[in-house]
PyMOL Python script that loads the backbone (N, CA, C, O; Angstrom):
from pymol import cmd

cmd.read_pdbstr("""\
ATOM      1  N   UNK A   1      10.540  20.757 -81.472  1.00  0.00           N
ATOM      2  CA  UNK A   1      11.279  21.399 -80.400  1.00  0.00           C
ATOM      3  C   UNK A   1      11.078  20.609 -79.115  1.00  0.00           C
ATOM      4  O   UNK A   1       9.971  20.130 -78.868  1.00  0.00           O
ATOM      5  N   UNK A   2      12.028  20.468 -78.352  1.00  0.00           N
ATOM      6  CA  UNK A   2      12.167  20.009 -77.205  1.00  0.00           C
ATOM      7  C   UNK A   2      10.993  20.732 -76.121  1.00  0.00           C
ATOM      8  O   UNK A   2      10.799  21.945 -76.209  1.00  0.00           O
ATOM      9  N   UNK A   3      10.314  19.992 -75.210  1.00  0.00           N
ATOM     10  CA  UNK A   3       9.656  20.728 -74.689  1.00  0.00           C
ATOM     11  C   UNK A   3      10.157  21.018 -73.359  1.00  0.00           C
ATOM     12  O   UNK A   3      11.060  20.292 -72.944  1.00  0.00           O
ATOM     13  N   UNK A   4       9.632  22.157 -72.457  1.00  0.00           N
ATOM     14  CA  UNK A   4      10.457  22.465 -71.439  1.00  0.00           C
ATOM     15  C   UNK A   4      11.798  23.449 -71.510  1.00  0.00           C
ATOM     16  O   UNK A   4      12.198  24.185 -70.607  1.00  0.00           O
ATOM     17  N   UNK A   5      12.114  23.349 -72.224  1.00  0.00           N
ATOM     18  CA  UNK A   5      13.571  23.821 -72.381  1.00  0.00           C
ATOM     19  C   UNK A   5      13.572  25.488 -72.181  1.00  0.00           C
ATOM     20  O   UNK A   5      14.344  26.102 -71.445  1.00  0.00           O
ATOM     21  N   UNK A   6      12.266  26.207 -73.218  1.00  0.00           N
ATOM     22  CA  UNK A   6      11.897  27.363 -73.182  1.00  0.00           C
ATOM     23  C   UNK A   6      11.259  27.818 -72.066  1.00  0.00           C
ATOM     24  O   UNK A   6      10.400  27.165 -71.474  1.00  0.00           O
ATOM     25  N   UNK A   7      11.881  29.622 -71.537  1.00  0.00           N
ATOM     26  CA  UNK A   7      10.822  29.892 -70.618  1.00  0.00           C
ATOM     27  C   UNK A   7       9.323  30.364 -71.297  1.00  0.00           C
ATOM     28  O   UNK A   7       9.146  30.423 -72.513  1.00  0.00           O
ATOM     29  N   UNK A   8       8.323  30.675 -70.319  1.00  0.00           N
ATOM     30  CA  UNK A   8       7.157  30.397 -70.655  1.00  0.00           C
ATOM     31  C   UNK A   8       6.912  31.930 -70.176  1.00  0.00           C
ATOM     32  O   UNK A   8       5.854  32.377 -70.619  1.00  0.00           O
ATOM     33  N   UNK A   9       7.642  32.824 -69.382  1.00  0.00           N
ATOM     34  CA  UNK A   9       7.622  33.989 -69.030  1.00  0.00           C
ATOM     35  C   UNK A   9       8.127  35.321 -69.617  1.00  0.00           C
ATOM     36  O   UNK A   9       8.924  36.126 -69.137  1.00  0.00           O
ATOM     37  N   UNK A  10       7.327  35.344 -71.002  1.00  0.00           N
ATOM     38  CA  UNK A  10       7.330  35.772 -72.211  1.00  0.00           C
ATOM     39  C   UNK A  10       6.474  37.139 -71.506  1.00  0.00           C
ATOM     40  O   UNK A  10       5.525  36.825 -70.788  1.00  0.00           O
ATOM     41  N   UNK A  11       6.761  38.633 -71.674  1.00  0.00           N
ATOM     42  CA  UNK A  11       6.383  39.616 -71.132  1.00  0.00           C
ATOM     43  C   UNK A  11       6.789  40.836 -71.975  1.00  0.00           C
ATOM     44  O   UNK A  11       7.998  41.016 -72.119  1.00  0.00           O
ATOM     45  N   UNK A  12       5.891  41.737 -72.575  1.00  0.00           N
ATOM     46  CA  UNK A  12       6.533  43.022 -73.601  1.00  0.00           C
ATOM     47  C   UNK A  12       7.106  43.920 -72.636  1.00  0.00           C
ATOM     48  O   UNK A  12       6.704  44.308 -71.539  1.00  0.00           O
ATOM     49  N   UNK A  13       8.727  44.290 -73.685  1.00  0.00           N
ATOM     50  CA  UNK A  13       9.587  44.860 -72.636  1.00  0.00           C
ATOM     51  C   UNK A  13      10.036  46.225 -73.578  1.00  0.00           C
ATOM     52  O   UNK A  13       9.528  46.244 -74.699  1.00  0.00           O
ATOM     53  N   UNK A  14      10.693  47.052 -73.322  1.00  0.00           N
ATOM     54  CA  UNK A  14      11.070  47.912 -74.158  1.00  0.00           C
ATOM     55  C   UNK A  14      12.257  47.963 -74.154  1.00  0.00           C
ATOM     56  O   UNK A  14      12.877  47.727 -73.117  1.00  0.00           O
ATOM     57  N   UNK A  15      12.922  48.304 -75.391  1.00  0.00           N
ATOM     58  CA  UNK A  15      14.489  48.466 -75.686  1.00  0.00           C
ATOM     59  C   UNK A  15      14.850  49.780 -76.440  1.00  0.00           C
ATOM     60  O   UNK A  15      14.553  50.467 -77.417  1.00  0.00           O
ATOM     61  N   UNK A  16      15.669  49.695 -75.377  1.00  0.00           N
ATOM     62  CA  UNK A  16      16.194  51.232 -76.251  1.00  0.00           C
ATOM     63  C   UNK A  16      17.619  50.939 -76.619  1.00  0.00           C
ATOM     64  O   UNK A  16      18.508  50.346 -76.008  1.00  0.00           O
ATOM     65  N   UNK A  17      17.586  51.481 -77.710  1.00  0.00           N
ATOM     66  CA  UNK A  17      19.040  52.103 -78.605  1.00  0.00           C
ATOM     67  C   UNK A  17      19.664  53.298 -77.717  1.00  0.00           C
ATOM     68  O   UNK A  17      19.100  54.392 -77.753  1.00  0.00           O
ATOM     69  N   UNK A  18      20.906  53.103 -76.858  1.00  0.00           N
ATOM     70  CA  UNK A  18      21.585  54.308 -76.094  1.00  0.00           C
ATOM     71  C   UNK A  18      21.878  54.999 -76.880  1.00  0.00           C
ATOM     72  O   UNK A  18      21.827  56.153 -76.454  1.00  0.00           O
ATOM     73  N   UNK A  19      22.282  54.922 -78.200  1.00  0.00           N
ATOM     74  CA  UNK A  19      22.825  55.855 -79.122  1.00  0.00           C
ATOM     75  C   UNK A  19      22.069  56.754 -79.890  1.00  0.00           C
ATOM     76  O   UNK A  19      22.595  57.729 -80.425  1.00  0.00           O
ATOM     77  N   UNK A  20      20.866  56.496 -79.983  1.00  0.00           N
ATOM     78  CA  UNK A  20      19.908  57.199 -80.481  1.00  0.00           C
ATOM     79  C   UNK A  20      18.955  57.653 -79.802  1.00  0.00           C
ATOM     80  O   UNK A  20      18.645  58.794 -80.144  1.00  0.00           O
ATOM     81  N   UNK A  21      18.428  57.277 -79.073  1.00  0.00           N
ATOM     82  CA  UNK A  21      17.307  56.989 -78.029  1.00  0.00           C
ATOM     83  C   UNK A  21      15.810  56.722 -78.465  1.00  0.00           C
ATOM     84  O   UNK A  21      14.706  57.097 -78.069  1.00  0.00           O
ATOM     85  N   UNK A  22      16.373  55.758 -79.634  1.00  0.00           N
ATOM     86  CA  UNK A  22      14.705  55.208 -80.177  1.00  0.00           C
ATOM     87  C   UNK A  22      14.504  53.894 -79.095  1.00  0.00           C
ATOM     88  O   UNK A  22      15.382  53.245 -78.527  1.00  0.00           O
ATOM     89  N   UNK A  23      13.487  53.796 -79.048  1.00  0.00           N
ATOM     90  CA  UNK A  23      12.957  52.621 -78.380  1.00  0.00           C
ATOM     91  C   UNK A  23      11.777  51.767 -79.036  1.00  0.00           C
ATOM     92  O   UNK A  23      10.881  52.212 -79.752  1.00  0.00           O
ATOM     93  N   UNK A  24      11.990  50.316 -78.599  1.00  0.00           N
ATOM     94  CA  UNK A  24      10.957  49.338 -79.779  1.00  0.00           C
ATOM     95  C   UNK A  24      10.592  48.365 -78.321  1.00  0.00           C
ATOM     96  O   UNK A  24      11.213  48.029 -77.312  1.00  0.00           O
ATOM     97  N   UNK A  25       9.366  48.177 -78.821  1.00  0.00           N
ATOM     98  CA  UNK A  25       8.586  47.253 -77.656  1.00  0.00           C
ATOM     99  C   UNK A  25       8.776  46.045 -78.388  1.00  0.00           C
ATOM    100  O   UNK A  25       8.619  46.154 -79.604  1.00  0.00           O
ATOM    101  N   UNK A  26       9.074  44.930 -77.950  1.00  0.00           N
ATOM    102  CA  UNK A  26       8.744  43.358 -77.985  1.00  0.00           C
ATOM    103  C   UNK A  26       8.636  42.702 -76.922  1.00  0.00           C
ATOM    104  O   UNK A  26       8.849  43.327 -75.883  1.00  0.00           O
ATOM    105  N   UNK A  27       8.318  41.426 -76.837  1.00  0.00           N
ATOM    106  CA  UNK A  27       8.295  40.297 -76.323  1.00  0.00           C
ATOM    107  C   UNK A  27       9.817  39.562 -75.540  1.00  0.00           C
ATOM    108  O   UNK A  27      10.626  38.953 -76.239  1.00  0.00           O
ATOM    109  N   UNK A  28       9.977  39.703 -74.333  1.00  0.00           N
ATOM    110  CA  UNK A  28      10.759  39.477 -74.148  1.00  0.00           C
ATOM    111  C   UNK A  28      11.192  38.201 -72.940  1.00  0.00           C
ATOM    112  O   UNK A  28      10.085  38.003 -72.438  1.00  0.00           O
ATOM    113  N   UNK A  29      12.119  37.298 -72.250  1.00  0.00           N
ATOM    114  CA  UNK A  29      11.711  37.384 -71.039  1.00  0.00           C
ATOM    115  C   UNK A  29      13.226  37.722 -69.943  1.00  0.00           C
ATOM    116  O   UNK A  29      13.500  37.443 -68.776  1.00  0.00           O
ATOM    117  N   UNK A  30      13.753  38.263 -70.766  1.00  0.00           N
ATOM    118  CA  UNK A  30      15.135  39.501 -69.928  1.00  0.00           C
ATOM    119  C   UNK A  30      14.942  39.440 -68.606  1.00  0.00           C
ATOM    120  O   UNK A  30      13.819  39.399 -68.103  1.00  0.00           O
ATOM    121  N   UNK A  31      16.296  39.429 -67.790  1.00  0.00           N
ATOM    122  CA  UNK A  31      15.520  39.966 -66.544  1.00  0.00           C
ATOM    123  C   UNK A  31      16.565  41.726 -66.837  1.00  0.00           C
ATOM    124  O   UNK A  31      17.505  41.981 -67.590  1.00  0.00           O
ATOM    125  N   UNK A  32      15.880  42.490 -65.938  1.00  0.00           N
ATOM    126  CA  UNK A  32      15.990  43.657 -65.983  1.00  0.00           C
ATOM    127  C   UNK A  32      15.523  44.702 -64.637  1.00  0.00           C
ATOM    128  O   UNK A  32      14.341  44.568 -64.322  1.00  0.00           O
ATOM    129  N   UNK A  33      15.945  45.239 -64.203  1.00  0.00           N
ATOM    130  CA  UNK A  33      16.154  45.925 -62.931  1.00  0.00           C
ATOM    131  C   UNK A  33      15.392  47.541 -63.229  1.00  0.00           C
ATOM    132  O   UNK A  33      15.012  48.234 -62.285  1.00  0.00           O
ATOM    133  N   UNK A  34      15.235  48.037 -64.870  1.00  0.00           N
ATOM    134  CA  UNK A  34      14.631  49.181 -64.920  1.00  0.00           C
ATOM    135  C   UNK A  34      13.317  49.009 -65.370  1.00  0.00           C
ATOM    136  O   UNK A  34      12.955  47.872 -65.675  1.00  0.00           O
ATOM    137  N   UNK A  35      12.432  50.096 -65.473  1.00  0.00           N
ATOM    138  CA  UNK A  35      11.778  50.156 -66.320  1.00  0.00           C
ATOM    139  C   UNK A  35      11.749  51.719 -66.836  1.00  0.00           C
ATOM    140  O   UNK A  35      12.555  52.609 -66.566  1.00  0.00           O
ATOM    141  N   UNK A  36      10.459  51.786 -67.739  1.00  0.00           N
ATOM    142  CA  UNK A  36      10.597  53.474 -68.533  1.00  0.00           C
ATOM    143  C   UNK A  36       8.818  53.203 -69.016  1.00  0.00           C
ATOM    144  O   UNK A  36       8.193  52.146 -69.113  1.00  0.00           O
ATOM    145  N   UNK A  37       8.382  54.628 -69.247  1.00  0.00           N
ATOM    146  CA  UNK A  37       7.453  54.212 -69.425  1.00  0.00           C
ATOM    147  C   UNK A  37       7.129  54.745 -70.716  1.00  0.00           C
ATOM    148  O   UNK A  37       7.618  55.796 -71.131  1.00  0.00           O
ATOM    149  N   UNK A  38       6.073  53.833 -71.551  1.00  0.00           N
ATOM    150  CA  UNK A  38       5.971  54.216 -72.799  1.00  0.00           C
ATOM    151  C   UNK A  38       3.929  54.484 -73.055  1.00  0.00           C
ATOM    152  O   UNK A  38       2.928  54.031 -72.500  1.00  0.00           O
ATOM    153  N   UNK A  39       4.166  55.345 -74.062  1.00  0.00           N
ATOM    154  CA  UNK A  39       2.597  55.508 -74.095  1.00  0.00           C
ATOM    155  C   UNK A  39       1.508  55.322 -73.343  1.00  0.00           C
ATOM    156  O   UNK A  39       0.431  54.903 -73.768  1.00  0.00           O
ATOM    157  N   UNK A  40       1.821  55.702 -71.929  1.00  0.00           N
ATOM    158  CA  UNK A  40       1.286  55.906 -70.858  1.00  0.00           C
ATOM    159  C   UNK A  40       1.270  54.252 -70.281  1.00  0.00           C
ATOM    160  O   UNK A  40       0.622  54.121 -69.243  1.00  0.00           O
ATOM    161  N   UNK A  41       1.678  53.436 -70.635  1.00  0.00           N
ATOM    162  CA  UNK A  41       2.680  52.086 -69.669  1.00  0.00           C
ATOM    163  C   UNK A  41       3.557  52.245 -69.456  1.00  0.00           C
ATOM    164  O   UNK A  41       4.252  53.176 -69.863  1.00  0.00           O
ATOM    165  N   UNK A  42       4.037  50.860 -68.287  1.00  0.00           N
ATOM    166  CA  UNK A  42       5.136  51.028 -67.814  1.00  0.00           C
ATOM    167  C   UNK A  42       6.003  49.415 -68.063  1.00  0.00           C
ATOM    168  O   UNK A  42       5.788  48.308 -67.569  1.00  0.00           O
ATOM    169  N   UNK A  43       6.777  49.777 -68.801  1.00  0.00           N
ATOM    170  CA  UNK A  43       7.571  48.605 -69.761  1.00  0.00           C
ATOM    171  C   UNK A  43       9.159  48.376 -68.309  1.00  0.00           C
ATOM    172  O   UNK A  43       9.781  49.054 -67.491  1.00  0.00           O
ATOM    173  N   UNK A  44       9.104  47.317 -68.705  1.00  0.00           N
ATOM    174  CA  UNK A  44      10.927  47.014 -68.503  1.00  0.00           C
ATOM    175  C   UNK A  44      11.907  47.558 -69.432  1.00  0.00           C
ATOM    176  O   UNK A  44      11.746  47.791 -70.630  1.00  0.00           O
ATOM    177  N   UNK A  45      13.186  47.768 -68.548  1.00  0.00           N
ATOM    178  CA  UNK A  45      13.868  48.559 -69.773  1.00  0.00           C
ATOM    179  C   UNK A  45      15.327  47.640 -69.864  1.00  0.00           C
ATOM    180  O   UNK A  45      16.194  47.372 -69.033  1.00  0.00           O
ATOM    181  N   UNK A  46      15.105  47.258 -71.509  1.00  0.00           N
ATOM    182  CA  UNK A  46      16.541  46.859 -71.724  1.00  0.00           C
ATOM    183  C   UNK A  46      17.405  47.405 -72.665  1.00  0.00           C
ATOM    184  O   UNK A  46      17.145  47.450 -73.868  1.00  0.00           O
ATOM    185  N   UNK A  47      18.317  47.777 -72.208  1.00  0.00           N
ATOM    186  CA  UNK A  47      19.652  48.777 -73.021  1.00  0.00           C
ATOM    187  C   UNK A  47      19.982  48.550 -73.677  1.00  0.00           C
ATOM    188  O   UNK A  47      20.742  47.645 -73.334  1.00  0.00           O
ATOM    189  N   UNK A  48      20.085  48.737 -75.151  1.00  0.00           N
ATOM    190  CA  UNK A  48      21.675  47.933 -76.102  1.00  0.00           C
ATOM    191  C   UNK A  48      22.219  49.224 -76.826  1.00  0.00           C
ATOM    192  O   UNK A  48      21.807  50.345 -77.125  1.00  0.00           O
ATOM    193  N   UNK A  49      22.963  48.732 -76.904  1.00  0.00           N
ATOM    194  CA  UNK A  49      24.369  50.037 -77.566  1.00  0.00           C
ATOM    195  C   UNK A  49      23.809  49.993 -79.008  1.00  0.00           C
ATOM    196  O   UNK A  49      23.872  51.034 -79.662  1.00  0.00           O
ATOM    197  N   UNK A  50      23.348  49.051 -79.481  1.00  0.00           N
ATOM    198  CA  UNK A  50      23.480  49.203 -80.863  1.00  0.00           C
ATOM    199  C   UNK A  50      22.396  48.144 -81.334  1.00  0.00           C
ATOM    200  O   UNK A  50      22.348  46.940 -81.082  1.00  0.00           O
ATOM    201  N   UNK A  51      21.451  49.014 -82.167  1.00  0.00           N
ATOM    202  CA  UNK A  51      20.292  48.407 -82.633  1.00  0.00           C
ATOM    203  C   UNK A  51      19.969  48.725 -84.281  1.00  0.00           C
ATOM    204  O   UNK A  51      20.915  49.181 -84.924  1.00  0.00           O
ATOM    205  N   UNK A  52      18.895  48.540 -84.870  1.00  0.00           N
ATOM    206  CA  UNK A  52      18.474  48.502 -86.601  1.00  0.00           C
ATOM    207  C   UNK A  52      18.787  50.168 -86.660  1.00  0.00           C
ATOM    208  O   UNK A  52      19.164  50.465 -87.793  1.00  0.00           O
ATOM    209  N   UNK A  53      18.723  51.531 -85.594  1.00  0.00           N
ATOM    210  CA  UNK A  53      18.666  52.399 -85.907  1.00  0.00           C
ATOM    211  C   UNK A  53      19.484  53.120 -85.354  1.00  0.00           C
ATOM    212  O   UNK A  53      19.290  54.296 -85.046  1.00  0.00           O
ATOM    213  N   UNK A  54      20.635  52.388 -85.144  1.00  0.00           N
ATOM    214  CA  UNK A  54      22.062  52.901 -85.294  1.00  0.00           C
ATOM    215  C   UNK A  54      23.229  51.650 -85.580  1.00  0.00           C
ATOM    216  O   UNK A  54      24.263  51.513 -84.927  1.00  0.00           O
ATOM    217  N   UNK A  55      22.858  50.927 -86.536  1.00  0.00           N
ATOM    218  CA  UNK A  55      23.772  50.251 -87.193  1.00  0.00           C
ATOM    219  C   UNK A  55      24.034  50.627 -88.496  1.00  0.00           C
ATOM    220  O   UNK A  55      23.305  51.037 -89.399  1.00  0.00           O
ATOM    221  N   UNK A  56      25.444  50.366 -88.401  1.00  0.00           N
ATOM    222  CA  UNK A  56      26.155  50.952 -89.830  1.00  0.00           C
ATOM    223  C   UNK A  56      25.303  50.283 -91.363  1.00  0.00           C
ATOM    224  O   UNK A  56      24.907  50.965 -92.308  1.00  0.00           O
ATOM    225  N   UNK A  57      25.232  49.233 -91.259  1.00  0.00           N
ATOM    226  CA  UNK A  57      24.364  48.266 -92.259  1.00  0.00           C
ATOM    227  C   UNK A  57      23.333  48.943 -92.326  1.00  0.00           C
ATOM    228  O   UNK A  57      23.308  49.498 -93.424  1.00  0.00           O
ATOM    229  N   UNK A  58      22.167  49.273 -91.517  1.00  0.00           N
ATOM    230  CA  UNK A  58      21.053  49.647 -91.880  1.00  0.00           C
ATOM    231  C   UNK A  58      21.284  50.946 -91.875  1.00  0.00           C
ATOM    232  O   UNK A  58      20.652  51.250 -92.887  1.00  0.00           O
ATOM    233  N   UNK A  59      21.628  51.720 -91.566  1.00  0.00           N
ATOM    234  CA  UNK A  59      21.660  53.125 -91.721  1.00  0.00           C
ATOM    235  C   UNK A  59      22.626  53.650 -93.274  1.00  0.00           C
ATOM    236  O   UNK A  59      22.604  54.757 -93.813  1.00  0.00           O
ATOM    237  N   UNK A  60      23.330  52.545 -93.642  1.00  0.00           N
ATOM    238  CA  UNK A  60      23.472  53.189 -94.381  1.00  0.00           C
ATOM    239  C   UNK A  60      25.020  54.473 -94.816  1.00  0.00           C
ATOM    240  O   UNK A  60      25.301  55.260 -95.720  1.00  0.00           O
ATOM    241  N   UNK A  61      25.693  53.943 -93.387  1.00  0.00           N
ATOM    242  CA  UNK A  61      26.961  55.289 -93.052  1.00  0.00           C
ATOM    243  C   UNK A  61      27.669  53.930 -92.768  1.00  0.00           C
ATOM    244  O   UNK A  61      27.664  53.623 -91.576  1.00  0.00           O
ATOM    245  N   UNK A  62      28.299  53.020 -93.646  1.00  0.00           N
ATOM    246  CA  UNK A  62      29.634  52.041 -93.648  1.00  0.00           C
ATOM    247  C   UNK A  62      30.519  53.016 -94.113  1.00  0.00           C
ATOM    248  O   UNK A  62      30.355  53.881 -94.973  1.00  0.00           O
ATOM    249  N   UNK A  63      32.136  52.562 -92.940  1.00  0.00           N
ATOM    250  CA  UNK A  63      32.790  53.146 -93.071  1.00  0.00           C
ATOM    251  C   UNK A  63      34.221  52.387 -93.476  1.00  0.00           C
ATOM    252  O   UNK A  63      34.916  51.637 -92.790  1.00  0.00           O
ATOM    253  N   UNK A  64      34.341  52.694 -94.365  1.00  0.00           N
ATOM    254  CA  UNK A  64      35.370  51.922 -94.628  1.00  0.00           C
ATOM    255  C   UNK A  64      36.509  52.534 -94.603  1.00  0.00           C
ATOM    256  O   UNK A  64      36.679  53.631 -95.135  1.00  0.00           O
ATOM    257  N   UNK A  65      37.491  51.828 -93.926  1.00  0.00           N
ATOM    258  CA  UNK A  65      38.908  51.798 -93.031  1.00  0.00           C
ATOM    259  C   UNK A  65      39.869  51.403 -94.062  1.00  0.00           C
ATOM    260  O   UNK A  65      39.761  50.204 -94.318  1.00  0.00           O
ATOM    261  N   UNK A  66      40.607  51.893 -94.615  1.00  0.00           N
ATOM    262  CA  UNK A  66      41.807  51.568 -95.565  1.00  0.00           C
ATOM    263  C   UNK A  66      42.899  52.255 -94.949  1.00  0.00           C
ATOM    264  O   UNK A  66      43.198  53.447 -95.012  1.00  0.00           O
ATOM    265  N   UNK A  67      43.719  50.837 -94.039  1.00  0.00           N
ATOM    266  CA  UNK A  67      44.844  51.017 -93.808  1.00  0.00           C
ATOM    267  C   UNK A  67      46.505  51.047 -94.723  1.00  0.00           C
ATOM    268  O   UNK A  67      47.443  50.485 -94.157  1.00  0.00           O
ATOM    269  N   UNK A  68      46.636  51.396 -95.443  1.00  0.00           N
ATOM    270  CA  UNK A  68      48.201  51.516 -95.781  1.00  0.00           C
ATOM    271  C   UNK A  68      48.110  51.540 -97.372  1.00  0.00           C
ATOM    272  O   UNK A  68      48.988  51.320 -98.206  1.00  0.00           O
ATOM    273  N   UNK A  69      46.662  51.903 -97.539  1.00  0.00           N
ATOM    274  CA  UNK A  69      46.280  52.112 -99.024  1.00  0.00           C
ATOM    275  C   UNK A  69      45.642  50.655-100.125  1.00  0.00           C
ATOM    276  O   UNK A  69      45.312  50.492-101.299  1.00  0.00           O
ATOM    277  N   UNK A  70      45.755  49.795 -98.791  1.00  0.00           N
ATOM    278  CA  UNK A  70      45.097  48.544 -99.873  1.00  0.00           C
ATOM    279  C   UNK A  70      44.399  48.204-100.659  1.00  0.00           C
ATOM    280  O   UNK A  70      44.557  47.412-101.588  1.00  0.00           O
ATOM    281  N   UNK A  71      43.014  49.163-100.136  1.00  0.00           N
ATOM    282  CA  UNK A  71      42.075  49.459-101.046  1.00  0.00           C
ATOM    283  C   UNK A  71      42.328  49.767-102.455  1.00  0.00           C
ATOM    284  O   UNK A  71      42.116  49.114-103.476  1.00  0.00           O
ATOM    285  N   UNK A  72      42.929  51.147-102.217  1.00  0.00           N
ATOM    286  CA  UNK A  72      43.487  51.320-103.667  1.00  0.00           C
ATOM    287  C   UNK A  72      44.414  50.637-104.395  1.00  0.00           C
ATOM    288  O   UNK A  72      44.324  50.851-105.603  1.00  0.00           O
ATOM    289  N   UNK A  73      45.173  49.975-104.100  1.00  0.00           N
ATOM    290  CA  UNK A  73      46.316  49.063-104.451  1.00  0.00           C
ATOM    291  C   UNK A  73      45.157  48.080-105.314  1.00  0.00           C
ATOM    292  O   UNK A  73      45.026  47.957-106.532  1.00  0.00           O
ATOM    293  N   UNK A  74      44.294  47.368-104.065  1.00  0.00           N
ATOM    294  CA  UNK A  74      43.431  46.604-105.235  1.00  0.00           C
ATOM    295  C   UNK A  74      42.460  47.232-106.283  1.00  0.00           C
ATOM    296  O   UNK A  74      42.586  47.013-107.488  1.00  0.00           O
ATOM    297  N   UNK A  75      41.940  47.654-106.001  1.00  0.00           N
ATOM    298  CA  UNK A  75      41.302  49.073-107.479  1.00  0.00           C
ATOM    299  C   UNK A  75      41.893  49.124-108.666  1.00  0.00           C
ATOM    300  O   UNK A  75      41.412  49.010-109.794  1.00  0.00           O
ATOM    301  N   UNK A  76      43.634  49.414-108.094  1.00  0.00           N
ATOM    302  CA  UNK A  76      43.791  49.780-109.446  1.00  0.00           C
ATOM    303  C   UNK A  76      44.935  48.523-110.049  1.00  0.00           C
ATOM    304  O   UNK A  76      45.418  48.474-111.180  1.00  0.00           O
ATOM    305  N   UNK A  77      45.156  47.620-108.969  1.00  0.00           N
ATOM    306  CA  UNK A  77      45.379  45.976-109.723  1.00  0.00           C
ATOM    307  C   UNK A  77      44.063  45.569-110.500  1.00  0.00           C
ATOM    308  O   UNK A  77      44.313  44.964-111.542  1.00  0.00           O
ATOM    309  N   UNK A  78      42.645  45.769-110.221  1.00  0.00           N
ATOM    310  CA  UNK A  78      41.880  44.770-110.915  1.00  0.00           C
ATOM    311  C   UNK A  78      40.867  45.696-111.889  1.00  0.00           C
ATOM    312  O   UNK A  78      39.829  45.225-112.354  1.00  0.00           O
ATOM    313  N   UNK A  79      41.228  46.820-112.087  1.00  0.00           N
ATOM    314  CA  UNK A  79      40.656  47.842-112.631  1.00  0.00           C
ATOM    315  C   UNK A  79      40.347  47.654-114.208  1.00  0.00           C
ATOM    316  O   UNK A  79      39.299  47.923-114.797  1.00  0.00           O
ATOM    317  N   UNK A  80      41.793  47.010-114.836  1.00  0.00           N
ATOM    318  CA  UNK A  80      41.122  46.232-116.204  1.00  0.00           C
ATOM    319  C   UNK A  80      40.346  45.505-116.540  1.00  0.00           C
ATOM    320  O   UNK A  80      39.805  45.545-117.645  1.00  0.00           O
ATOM    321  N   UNK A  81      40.015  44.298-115.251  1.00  0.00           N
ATOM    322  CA  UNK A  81      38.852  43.626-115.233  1.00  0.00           C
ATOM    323  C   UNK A  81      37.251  44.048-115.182  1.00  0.00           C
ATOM    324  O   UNK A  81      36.205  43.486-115.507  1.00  0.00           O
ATOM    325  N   UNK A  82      37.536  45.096-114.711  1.00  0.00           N
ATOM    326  CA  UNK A  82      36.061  45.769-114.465  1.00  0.00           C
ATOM    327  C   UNK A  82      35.521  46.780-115.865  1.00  0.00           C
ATOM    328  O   UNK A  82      34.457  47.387-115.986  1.00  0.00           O
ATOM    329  N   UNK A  83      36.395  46.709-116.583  1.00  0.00           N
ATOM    330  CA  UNK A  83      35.771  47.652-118.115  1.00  0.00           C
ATOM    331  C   UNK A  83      34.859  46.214-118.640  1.00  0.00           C
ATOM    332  O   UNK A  83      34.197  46.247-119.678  1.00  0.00           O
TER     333      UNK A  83
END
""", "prot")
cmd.dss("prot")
cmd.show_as("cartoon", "prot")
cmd.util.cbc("prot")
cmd.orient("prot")
């Protein structure tokens, strides 16, 4: 790795999931204007809409969108193949 390139102002920050309101501490070096405090510290706070515990992938709730019936159209085109 190139040296220099990285900052060196590596600091544990907290992130929260808006959608859930779990929050996970790491290593970060964000800049960030809040903080929140966790287990009696006081972390920086960075927001994201969407994290491991409200994503469709990990959670587990994919939703699948079948517009104009394609889905089924292919189902039951390749349906002999699948016996």
């Amino acid at each position: 790795m190139k040296k220099g390139i990285h900052p060196e102002s590596y600091r544990m920050c907290a992130f929260k999931d808006m959608g859930t309101g779990d929050i996970v501490l790491n290593k970060s070096c964000a800049n960030t204007k809040e903080t929140i405090e966790v287990d009696g510290a006081e972390y920086p706070l960075i927001k994201m809409e969407i994290s491991m515990f409200s994503h469709p992938f990990y959670t587990g709730k994919v939703k699948l969108i079948d517009t104009a019936g394609r889905v089924d159209k292919f189902r039951n085109r390749y349906a002999k193949f699948s016996k």
